[in-house]
C-alpha positions, 0 to 999 in steps of 0.5 A, spaced: 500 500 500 503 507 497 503 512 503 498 516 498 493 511 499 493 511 506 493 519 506 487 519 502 483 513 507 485 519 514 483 525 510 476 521 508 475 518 515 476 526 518 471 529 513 466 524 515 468 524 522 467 532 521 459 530 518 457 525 523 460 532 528 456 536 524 448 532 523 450 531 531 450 539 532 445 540 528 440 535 531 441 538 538 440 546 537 434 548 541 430 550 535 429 543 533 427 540 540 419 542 539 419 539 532 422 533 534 418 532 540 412 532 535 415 527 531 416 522 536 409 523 538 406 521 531 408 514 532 403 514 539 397 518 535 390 516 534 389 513 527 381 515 528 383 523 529 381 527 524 387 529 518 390 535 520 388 535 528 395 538 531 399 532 536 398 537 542 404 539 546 407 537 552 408 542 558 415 541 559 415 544 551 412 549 553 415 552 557 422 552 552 
């Protein structure tokens, strides 16, 4: 294996180690926390509930 290649293989692991960093940031910015509280309520929701009915918030999402 030429020292190049394994250059190339540190840089790739770098720029994806930096994206995984990145997504992980951004998951977790607070402006995030109330759509993604709704989200993981939509799995729980009534299948009988009318269409376009809101999931309600919860108290703790609220008070952010």
């Amino acid at each position: 294996m030429s020292p190049v290649w394994g250059h190339l293989v540190g840089v790739f692991t770098l720029l994806l180690m930096a994206a995984f960093i990145g997504v992980w940031v951004w998951a977790w910015l607070p402006r995030h926390r109330q759509a993604f509280g709704r989200l993981a309520r939509l799995p729980m929701q009534d299948r009988g509930a009318r269409p376009g009915v809101s999931i309600p918030s919860t108290d703790a999402e609220e008070r952010r």
